[in-house]
C-alpha positions in Angstrom: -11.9 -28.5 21.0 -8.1 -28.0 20.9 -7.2 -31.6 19.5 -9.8 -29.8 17.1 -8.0 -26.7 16.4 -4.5 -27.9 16.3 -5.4 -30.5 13.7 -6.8 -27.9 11.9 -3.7 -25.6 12.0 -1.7 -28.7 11.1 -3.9 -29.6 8.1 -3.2 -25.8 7.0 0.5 -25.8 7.5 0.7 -29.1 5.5 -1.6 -27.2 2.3 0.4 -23.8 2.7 3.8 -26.6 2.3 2.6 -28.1 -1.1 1.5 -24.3 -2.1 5.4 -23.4 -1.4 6.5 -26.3 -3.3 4.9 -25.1 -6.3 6.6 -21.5 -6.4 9.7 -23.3 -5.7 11.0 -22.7 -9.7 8.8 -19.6 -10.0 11.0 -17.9 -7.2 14.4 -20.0 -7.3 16.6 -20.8 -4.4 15.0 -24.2 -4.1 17.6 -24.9 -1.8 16.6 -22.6 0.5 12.7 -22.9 -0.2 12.8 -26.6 0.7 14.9 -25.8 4.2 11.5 -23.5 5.1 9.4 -26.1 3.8 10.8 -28.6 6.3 10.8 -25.8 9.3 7.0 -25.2 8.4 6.2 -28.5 8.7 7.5 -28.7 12.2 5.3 -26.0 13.2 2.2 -26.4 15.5 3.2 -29.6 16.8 2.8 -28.6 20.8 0.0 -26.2 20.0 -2.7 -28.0 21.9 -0.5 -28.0 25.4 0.8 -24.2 24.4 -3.0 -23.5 23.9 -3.8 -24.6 27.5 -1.0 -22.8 29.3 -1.6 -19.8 27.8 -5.3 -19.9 29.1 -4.5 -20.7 32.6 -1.7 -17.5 31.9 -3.9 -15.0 30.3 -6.5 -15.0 33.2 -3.5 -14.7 35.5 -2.8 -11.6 33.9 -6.4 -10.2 33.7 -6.7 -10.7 37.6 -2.6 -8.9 37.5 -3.8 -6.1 35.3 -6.9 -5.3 37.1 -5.5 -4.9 40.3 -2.8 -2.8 39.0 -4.9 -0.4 37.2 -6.7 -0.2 40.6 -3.4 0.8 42.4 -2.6 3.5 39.6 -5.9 4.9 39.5 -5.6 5.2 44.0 -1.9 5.9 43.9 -2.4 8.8 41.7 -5.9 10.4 42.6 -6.8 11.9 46.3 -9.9 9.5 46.6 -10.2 6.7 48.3 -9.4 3.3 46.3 -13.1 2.6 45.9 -13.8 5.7 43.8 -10.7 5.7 41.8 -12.0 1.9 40.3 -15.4 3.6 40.1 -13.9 6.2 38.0 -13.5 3.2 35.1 -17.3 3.3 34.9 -18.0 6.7 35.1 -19.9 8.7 32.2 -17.5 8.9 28.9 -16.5 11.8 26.9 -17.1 9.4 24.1 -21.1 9.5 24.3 -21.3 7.2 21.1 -19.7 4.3 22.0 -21.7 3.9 25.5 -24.6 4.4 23.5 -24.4 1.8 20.8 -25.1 -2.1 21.7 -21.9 -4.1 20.5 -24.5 -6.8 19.1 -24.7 -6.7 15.9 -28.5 -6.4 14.7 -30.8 -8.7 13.0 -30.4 -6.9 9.1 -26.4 -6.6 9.6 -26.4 -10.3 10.5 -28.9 -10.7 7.7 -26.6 -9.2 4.8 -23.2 -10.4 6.1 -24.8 -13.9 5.4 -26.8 -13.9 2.5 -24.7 -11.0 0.5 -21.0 -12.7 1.8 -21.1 -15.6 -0.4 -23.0 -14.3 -3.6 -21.5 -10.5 -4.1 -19.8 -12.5 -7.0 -23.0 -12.6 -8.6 -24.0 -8.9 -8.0 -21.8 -7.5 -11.0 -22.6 -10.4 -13.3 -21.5 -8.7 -16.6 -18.2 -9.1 -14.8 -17.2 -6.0 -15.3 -17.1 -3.7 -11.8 -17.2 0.0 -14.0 -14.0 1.3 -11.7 -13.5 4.4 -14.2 -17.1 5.4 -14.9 -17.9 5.2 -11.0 -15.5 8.2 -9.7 -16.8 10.3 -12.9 -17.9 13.6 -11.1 -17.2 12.0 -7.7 -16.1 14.4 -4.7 -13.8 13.0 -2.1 -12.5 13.7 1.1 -9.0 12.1 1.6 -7.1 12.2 5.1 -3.6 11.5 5.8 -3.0 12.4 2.0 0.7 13.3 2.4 1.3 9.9 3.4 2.8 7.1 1.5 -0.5 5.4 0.6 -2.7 7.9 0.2 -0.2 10.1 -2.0 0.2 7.1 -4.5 -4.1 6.9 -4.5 -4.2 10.3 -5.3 -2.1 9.6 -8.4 -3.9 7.0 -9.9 -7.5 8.3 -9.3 -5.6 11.5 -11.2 -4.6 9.9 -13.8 -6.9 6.9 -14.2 -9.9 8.6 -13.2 -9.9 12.1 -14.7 -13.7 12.8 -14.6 -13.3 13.0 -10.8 -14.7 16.2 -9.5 -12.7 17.0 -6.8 -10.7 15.7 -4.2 -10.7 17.3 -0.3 -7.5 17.0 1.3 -7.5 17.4 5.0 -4.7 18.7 6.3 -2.6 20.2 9.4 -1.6 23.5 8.8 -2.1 26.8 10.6 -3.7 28.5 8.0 -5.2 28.2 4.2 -1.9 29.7 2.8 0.2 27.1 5.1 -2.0 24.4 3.5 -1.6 25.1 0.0 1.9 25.9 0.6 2.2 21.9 2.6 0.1 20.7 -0.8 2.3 22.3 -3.3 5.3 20.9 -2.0 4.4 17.6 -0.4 2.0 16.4 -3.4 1.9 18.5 -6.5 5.9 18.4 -6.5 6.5 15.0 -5.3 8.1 12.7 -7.4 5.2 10.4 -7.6 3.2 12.3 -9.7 6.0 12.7 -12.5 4.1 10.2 -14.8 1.0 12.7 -15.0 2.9 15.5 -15.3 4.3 13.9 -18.6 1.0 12.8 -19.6 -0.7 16.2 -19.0 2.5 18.7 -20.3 2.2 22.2 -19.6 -1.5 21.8 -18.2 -0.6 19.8 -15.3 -0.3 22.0 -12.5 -3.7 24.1 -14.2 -5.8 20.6 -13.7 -4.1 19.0 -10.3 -4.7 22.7 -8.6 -8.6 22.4 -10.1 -8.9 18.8 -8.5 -7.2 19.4 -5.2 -8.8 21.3 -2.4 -6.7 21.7 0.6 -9.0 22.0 3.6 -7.4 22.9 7.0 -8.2 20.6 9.6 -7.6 18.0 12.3 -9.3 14.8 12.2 -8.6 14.3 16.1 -11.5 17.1 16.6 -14.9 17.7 16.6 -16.0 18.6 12.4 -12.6 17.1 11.8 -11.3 20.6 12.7 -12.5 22.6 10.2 -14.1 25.8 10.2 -17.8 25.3 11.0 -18.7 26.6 7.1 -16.4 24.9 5.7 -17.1 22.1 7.5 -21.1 22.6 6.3 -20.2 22.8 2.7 -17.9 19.9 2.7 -20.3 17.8 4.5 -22.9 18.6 1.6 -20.7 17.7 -1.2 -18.7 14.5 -0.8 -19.6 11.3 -2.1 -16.8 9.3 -0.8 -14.2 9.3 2.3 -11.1 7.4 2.5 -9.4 7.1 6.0 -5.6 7.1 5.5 -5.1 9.1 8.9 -2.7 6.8 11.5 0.0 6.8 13.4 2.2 3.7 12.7 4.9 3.9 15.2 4.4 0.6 17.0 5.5 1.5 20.4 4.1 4.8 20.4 2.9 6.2 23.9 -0.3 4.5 24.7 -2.3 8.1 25.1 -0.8 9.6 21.9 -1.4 6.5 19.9 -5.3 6.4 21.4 -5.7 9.9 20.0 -4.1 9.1 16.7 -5.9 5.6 15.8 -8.7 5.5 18.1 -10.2 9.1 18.7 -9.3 9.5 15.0 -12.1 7.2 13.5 -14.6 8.3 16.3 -13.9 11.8 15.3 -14.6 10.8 11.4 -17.5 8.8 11.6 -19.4 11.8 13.9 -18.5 14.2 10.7 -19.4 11.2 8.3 -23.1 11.2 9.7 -23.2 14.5 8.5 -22.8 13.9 4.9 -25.8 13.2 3.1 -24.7 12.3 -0.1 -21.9 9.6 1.3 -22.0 6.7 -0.6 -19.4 4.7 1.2 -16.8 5.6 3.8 -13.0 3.6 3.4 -10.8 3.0 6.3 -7.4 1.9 5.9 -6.2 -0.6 8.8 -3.8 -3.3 8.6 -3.7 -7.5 8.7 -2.1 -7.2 12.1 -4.8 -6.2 13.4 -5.6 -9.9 13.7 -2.6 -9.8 16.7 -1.6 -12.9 18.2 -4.0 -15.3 15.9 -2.4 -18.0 14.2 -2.7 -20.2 11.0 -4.8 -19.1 8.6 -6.6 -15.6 8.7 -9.9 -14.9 7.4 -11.3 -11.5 6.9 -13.7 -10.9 9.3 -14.5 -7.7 10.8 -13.8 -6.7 14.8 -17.6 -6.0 16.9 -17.1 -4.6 20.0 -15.8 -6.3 22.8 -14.0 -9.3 20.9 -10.1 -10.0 21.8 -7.6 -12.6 20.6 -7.3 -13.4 24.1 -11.1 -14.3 24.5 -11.2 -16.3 21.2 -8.5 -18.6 22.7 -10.0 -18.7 26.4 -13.3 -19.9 24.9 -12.2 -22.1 22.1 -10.2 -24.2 25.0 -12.8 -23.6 27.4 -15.8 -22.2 26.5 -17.8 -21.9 29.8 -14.8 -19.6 31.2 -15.4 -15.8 31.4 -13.0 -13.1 29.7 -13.6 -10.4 30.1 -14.9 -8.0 27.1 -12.5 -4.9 25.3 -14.2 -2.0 25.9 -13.0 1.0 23.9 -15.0 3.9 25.9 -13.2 2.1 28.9 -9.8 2.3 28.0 -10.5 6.2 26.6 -11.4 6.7 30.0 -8.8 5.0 32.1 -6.5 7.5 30.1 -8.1 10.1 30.6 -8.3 9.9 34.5 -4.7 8.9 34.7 -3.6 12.1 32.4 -5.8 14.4 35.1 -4.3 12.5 38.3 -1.0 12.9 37.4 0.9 15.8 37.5 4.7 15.1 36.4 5.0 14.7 32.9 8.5 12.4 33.0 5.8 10.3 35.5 2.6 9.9 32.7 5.0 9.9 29.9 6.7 6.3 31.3 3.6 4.9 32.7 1.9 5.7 29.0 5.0 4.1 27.4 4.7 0.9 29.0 0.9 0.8 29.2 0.1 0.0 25.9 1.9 -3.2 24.9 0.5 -4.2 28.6 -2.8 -3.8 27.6 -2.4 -5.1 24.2 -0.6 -7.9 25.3 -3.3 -8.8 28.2 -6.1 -8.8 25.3 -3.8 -10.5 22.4 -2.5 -7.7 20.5 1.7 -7.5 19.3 2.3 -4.0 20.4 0.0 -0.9 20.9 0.2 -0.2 17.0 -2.0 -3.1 16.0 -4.4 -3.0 19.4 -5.1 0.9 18.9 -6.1 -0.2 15.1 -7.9 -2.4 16.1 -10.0 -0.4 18.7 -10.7 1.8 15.2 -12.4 -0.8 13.3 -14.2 -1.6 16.6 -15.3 2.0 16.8 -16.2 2.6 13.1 -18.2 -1.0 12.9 -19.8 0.1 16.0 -21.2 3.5 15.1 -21.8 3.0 11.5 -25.9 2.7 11.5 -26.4 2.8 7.6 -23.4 3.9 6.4 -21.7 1.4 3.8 -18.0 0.6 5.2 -15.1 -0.8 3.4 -12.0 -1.6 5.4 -9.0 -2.5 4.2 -6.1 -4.3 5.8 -2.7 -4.1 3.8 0.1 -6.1 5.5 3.9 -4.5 5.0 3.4 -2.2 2.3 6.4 -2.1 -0.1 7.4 0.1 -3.1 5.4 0.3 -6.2 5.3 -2.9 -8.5 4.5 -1.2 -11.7 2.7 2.0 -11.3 2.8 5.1 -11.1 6.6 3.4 -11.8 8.6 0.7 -10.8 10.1 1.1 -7.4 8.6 4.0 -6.1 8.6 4.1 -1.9 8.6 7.1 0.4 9.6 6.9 4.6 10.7 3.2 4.5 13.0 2.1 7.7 16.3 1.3 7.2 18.5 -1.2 8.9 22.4 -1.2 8.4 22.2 -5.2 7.1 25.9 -4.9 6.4 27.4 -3.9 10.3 25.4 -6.7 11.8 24.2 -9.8 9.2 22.3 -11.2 12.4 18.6 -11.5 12.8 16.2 -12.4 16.2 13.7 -14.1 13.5 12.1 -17.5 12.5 13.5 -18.0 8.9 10.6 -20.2 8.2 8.3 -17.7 8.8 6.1 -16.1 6.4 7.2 -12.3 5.3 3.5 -10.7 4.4 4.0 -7.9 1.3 2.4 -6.0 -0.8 3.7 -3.2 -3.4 1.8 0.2 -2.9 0.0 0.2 -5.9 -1.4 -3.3 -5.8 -2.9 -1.7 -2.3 -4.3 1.5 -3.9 -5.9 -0.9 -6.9 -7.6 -2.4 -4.3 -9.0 0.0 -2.9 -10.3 1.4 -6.2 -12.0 -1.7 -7.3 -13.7 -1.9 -3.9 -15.0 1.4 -3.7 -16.7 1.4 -7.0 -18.1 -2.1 -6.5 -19.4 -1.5 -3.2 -20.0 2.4 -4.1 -22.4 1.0 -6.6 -24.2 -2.0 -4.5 -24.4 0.9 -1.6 -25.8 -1.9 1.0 -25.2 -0.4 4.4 -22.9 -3.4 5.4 -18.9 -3.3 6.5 -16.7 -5.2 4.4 -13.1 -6.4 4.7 -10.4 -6.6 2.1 -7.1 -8.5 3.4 -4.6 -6.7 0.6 -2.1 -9.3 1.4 0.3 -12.0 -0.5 0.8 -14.9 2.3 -2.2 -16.8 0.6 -1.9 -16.4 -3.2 1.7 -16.2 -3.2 3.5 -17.5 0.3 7.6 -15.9 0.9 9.4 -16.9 3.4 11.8 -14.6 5.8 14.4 -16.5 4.7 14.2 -15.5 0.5 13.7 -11.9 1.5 17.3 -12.2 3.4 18.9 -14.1 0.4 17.4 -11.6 -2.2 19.1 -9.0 0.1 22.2 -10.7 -0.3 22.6 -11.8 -3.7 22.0 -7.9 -5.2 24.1 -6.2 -2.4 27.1 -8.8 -2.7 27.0 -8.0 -6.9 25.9 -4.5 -5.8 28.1 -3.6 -2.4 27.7 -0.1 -1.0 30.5 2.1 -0.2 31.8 3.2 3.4 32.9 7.1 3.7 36.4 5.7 2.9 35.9 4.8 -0.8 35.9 1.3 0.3 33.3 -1.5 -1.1 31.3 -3.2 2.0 31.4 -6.8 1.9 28.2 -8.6 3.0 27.4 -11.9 4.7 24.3 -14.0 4.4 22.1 -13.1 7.4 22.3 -15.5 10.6 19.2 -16.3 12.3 18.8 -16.4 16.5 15.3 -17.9 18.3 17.0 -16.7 21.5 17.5 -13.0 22.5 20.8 -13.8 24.9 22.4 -15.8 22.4 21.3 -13.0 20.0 23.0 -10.6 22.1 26.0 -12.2 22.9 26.8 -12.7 19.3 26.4 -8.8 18.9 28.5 -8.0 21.6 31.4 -10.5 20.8 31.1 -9.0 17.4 31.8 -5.7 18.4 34.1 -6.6 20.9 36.2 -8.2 18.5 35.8 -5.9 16.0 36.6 -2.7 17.8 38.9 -4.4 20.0 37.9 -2.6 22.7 39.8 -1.7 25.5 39.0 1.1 27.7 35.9 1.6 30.1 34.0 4.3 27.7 34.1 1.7 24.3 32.9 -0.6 26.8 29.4 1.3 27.4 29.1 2.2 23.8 28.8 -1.4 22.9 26.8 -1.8 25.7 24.5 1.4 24.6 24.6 -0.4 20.7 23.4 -4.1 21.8 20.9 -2.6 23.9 19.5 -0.7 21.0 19.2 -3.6 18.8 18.3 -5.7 21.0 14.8 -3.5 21.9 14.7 -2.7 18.2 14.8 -6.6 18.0 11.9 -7.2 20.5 10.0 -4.3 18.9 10.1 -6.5 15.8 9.7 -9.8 17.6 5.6 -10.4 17.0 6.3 -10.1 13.4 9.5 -12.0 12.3 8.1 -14.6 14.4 4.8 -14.5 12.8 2.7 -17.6 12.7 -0.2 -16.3 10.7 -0.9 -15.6 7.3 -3.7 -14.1 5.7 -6.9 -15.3 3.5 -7.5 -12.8 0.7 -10.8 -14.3 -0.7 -13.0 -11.0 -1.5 -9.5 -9.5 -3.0 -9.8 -12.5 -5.3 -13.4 -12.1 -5.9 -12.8 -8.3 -6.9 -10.6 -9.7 -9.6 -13.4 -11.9 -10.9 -15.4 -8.9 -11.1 -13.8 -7.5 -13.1 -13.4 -7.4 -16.7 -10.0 -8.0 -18.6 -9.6 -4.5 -19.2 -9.6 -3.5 -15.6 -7.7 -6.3 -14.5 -4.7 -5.1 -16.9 -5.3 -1.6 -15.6 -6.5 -1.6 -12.0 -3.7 -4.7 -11.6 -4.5 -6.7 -8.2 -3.3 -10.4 -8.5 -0.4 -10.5 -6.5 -0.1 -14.7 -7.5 2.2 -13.7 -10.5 4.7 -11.4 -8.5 8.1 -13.2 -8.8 9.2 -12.2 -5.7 13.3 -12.3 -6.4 12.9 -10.2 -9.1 10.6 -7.7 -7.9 13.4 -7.4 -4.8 16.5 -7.3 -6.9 14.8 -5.5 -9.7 12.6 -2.8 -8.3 12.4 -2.8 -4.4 15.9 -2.7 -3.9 16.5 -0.2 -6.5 13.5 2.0 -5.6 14.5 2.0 -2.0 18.2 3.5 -3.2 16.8 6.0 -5.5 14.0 6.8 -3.3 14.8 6.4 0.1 18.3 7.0 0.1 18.0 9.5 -2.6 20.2 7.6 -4.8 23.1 7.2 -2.5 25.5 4.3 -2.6 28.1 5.5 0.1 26.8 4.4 3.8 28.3 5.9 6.9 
């Protein structure tokens, strides 16, 4: 079985190689291209004896984990030992998901097979009918002042404006705080500057008749809202799209389980409510697939699964994993928060308990396993409502609409101080430009608002497949506009950049740093001496933080994105644009990314300090 899967992964490397030779002139730097070509083809070569350590080292770790969840759970509780693992089984607060059989039944099963491989044939006029679908439509939007979901307001705006109206959920303390948060974090924000040109005078008068703030929280029961408002929402919506996370990716294990996990359970229990809902959209993201490698398909989570069991049984399929159980994990929180009295105490055993646990079950950090815990949740209790996740991968400025360039909250690294990287080269850098995301998610909706089959589908809005870039371009792109377009220091003086060099070794990593800074500071007294230290430290758990995805071996299928675009007709393909294959990747990052992240996220600055 593993001869049998490394072949496979081999055969896949060896396609995704002749795919990258063929964007070679479509995205220059052959050079370069070629050097990751030949690094790619070295990859997978020892994964059948990796596969097979890794099993015998993941049940280790079970049988490590167990017992010390057992010791927390005794150390911290005045019962005897027996009781506290007891407590793992007890009743949950989360009566749903004890309820509801992980098996998937006989009709899911039924539609996932017979509608997966003909919903081309579905829309056969090949037109989908994206604009006339959201005519009069009512839709409830949370997380709406986020990045996404701000640029997916826009274009149903200004695309779409038949729309009747659009909830947005929001945190505020009162309906005045709300349409004050509203006002200034969407009406006013830059994004939107296309329709106010379109609409003139009349734009605030139309974007204040579509947009309903409601107060709320979607980590509580109705979402948070008052109970009548909550009534007359419930009536009237056609449509929910999910945009509520939290995306810090080492976020404390309790906070993050209330953000991504309690979150959906909270939604769907409203969602049940509604009795007009055509279909309900969820935004995850492709690393929810964790630790998988190769290629990627888009299959939903049921509950139970982990990357961890898929490799135990693929190597060894009579060897018991044991299952993820979401209700479980809830739980074990919830005791520990009750047990423990010091805050320092809970805070640091939360901090380190979620890449433990996402790590024990094959998940990068506690980001991706808490996301995917809320596809598990939402597959899990959705009966007969109609489900459409999607999974964007890193989600970059806008390609062409509302405009070129625009990004909001993007991460930024100070590339010119240290031009050194813990990263594979070869590996495959996953984007996707905001707006091809929130076409996506457009086309889907109306396409499966229309079919209205109560099945969960998955969209992978990714590039890897269609159109493959390497860590290494992304680095050179970098490079070539920043050494013809240098930033400033607070001195006046230009700041000369170096091509990035690349470490597979976190000491040698750090010891370049630290010689670096050493020699640059030329350090010579104690306290310099534990500021570098402080520094190197810092990068190097910002560098570890990173690790699972600039050493990514994955990259991800994107067939029902391509099907959408065969649904559609010519017109919507020009307007609802989704077929990232033609993206030239070095100038969308020296023309638009680049730029857009200067005017945008660096308001425009050119001076770093």
């Amino acid at each position: 079985m593993t001869s049998l899967i490394a072949q496979k992964n081999a055969d896949i490397i060896t396609l995704k190689v002749a795919t990258l030779k063929g964007q070679e002139d479509k995205n220059g730097s052959n050079e370069d291209l070629k050097a990751g070509n030949n690094m790619l083809r070295a990859k997978f070569k020892h994964l059948e004896a990796k596969v097979k350590d890794l099993t015998q080292q993941l049940l280790n770790n079970h049988a490590v984990e167990n017992e010390r969840i057992t010791l927390l759970l005794h150390q911290f509780s005045n019962s005897p030992s027996g009781s506290s693992t007891m407590m793992l089984v007890q009743p949950s607060p989360y009566p749903a998901l004890t309820l509801l059989s992980p098996v998937v039944s006989v009709s899911q099963s039924f539609f996932s097979l017979t509608l997966g491989d003909h919903q081309g044939d579905v829309l056969a006029n090949n037109e989908i009918g994206i604009v006339e679908f959201f005519e009069a439509k009512n839709i409830l939007v949370t997380g709406a002042t986020g990045f996404l979901a701000k640029v997916l307001i826009e274009k149903m705006l200004r695309t779409t404006p038949k729309i009747n109206k659009i909830y947005i959920l929001i945190r505020a303390k009162d309906k005045e705080a709300a349409f004050d948060r509203v006002t200034s974090e969407i009406i006013e924000s830059k994004v939107f500057k296309c329709l106010k040109e379109m609409l003139g005078e009349s734009y605030e008068s139309f974007i204040r008749s579509k947009l309903v703030p409601i107060v709320g929280n979607i980590h509580e029961p109705n979402l948070g809202m008052d109970s009548i408002i909550a009534h007359q929402v419930a009536q009237e919506i056609d449509l929910i799209v999910d945009s509520a996370a939290n995306i810090t990716f080492d976020l404390r294990y309790d906070l993050a389980l209330e953000a991504n996990v309690n979150g959906p359970y909270q939604l769907m229990l409203f969602a049940k409510k509604c009795k007009k809902l055509k279909l309900l959209v969820h935004y995850s993201t492709a690393y929810v697939n964790g630790e998988r490698e190769g290629l990627i398909y888009e299959k939903p989570f049921t509950m139970g699964e982990s990357i961890t069991k898929e490799r135990v049984t693929s190597h060894s399929p009579s060897t018991k994993f044991p299952s993820l159980n979401v209700a479980n994990e809830l739980d074990f929180v919830s005791k520990l928060k009750n047990a423990i009295e010091n805050n320092d105490t809970f805070d640091k055993i939360m901090k380190d308990l979620g890449p433990e646990r996402a790590k024990l079950y094959g998940w990068q950090d506690t980001y991706s396993f808490t996301k995917v815990m809320g596809e598990m949740i939402i597959d899990n209790m959705r009966e007969d409502i109609p489900i459409v996740i999607i999974r964007p991968s890193i989600i970059t400025s806008s390609y062409k609409e509302p405009f070129p360039g625009w990004i909001q909250g993007f991460r930024f690294h100070n590339y010119w101080e240290y031009p050194c990287m813990f990263g594979d080269p070869s590996s495959l850098v996953d984007v996707v430009p905001v707006d091809v995301v929130v076409n996506t998610t457009m086309a889907a909706i109306a396409k499966h608002g229309y079919l209205q089959i109560p099945e969960l589908n998955v969209y992978h809005a990714t590039s890897s497949y269609m159109n493959p870039f390497l860590e290494l371009q992304l680095f050179n792109y970098c490079y070539e506009y920043f050494n013809s377009s240098p930033f400033v220091n607070s001195k006046g003086d230009q700041m000369k950049i170096k091509k990035m060099i690349y470490f597979d070794n976190m000491s040698d990593f750090s010891n370049y740093i630290s010689k670096k800074l050493l020699k640059e500071e030329e350090v010579q007294d104690l306290k310099a001496q534990m500021r570098i230290k402080r520094k190197v430290k810092y990068l190097e758990n910002f560098s570890k933080l990173y690790e699972p995805y600039t050493f990514y071996k994955g990259w991800f299928h994107n067939g029902n994105m391509r099907k959408l675009m065969e649904n559609m007709s010519e017109e919507e393909r020009e307007n609802f644009d989704i077929d990232v294959s033609k993206i030239n990747w070095r100038d969308y990052f020296v023309g638009v990314h680049i730029l857009g992240v200067k005017e945008n996220a660096l308001n425009g600055k050119s001076t770093i300090h």
